[in-house]
N, C-alpha and C positions, 0 to 999 in steps of 0.2 A: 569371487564372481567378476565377469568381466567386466567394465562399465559401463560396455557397449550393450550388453545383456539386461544395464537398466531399465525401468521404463520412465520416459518422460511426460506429462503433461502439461502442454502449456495452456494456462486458461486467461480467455478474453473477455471481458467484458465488452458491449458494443451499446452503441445510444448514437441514434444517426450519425455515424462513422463513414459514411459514404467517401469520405476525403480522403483518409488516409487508409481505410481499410486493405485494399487492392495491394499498394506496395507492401503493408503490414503480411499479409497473407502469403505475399508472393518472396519476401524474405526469409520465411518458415519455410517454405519450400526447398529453399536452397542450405539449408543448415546441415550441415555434414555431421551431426548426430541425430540417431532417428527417433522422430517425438512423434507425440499426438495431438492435437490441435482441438480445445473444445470452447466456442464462442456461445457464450451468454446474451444474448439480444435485451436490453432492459425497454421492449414496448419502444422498439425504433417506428419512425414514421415517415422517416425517407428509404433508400435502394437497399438499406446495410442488408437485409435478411437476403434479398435474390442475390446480391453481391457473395455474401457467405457461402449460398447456396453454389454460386458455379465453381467451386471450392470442392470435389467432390471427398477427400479424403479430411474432411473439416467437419466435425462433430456440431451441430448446431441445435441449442437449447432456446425457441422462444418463451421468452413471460410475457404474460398478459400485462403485467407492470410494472412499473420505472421500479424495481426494487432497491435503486439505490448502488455504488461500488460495492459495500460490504457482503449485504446479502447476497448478491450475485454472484461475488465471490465465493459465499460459503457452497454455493450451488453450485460451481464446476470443481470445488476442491473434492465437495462429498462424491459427485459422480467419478472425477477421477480417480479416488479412494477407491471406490466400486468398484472400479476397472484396472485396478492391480497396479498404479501409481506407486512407484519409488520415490520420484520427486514429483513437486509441483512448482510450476515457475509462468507468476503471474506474473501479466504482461496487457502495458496499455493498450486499446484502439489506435493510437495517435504514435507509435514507432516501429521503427523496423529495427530489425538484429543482421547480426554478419554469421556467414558461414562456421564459422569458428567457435561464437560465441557457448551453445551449450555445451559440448566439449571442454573447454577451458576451465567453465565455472564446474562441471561436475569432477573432473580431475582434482579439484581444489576440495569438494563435499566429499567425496570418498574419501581423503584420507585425514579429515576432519571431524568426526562426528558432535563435536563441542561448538560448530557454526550453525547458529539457528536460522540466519537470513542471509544468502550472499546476492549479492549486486555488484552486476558487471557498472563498470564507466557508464556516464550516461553524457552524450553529445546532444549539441540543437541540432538542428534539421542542416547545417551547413554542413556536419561530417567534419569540421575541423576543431569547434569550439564548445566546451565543454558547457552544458545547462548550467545557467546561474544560479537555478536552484539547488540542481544536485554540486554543483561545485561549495556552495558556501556550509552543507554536510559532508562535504569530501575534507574540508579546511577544517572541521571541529575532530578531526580524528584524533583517537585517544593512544591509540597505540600501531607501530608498523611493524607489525607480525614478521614480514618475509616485503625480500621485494617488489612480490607479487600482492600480498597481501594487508592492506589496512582496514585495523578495527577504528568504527565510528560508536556514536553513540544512536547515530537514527539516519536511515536513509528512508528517503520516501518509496512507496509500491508501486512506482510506475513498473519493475522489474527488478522480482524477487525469485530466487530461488528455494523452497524452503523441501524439507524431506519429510517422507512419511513419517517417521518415528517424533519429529518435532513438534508436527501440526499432531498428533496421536494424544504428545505432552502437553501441549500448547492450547490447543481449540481452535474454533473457529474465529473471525472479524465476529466481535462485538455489537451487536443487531442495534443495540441504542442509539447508536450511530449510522447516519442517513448518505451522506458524502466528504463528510470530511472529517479528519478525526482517527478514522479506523486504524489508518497504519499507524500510529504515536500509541495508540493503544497495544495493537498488537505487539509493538516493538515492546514495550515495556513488561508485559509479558515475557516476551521471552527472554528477556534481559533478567526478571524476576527468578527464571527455570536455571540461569546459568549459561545459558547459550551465548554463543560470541553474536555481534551484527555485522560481517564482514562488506569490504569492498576486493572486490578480485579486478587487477588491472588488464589482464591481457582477453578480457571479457570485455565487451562494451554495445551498449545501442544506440540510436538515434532519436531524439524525443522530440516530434514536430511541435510547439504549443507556443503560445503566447501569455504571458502574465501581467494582467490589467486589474486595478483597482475596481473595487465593486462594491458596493457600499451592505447589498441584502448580503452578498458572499459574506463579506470580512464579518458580520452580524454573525452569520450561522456558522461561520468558523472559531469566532472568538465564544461563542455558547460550548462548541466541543470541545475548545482547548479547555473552558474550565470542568466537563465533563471529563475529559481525559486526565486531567489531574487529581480529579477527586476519588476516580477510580484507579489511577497508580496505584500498585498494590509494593511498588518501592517504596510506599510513605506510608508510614501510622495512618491512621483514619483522621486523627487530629492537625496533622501536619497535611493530608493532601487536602480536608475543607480550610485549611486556610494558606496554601499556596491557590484554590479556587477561589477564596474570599481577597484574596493579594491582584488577582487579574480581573476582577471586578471589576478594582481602581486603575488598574495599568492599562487595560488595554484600549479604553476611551484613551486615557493619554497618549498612550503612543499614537493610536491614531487620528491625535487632534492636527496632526502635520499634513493630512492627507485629504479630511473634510472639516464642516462649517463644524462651528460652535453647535452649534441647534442640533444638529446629526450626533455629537459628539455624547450630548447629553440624552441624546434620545437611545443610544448603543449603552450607555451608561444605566441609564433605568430598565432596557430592556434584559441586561444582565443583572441586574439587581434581582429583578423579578425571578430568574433563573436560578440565579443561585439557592434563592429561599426557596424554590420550587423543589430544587436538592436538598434542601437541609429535610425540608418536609419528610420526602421518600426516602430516608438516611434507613433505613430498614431494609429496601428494597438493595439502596445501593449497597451494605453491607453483606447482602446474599451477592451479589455478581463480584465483589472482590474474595468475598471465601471460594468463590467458582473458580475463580482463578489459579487458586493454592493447591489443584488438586495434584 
């Protein structure tokens, strides 16, 4: 088949996006391979929906509620699916892509089928300097495939490409998870299936965003990291409660550098609490790690 005879879908999540939605939209427009565009609205409350709307070839799914990244995700991957989806290729609110870009990366998935998540380059918003986040996952890479191609061990979902047949293996973004978290999951999974996590270099987009300390954030993030550990299904079940029981301890430390004592200790008991809330439902959790085996 030709590649061009693929289908693509790309799907958006949006949550008052007003900012960067417009050039986000108006860069799909220009992609010289032909996709589908389907934006998830999670209960925006500023422009984003009429913004979508003058969008006319732009598939638009409102919820009545902030479902969160994950679940909104599993909701334009299933519609996609629905709709005769080859690929799917999730994509922030907050970037734009180049002409070039699905091309490039789907040249690379066709003759691939052992790539479970590929990811173009990811740029700041300057267009010349690579995100600091995705750069210091671009630096842990494990293997350079080709010189187009590096394997990592995890790139984040601002913009993934993943195929029908993988998400088919794979499942969906992990519902336990609210906004952070989902992709570490997901990745480990398919990392469990055998799947590569590539980076494709002559792919790349532009991720507008700024990254500021936050104290409820790093809270609700360091709760999923040890969620996402305990459900690693790369780990024994005894070995991933205590790499969760290991970040208990670690990650007040780490981040005693960034706020007070009292904050420290109060992120410390509040993971305390969490974890023994895990050991509790150690029944449940051992049904979602067999779910994943399938």
């Amino acid at each position: 088949m030709d590649i061009f005879e693929r289908n693509i879908f790309v799907v958006i999540v949006s949550y008052n996006g007003e900012k960067w939605l417009v050039k986000n939209l108006e860069s799909l427009k220009q992609s010289l391979f032909p996709i589908k565009v389907i934006v998830i609205d999670n209960n925006s409350s500023d422009s984003t929906a009429e913004i979508v709307k003058s969008f006319p070839d732009v598939q638009l799914i409102l919820s009545k509620e902030n479902l969160g990244f994950g679940k909104a995700n599993n909701l334009g991957i299933k519609t996609s699916l629905e709709q005769g989806a080859d690929y799917v290729f999730l994509l922030n609110q907050d970037t734009w892509i180049y002409p070039e870009t699905f091309g490039n990366l789907i040249k690379v998935a066709e003759l691939n089928e052992n790539y479970g998540i590929l990811s173009p380059l990811h740029y700041s918003r300057d267009e010349n300097v690579l995100d600091e986040n995705f750069k210091t996952f671009w630096n842990r890479k494990t293997d350079t495939i080709s010189e187009n191609v590096d394997e990592v061990p995890f790139v984040n979902a601002a913009a993934w490409l993943i195929s029908k047949q993988v998400i088919e293996k794979v499942g969906y973004f992990e519902p336990m998870f609210n906004h952070y978290g989902e992709d570490r999951n997901y990745v480990d999974r398919v990392r469990f299936h055998r799947y590569k996590i590539v980076i494709v270099k002559d792919a790349k987009i532009c991720h507008d965003r700024e990254i500021r300390r936050n104290f409820n954030k790093d809270s609700i993030q360091s709760k999923y990291k040890i969620l996402g550990e305990i459900l690693n299904i790369n780990y024994s079940v005894f070995k991933a409660y205590l790499k969760g029981l290991q970040s208990v301890f670690g990650l007040p430390k780490y981040f005693y550098k960034y706020y007070t004592l009292r904050q420290v200790l109060q992120l410390f008991f509040k993971l305390s609490i969490y974890y023994l809330m895990l050991k509790v439902n150690t029944f449940s959790i051992l049904k979602k790690r067999r779910g994943y085996k399938r």
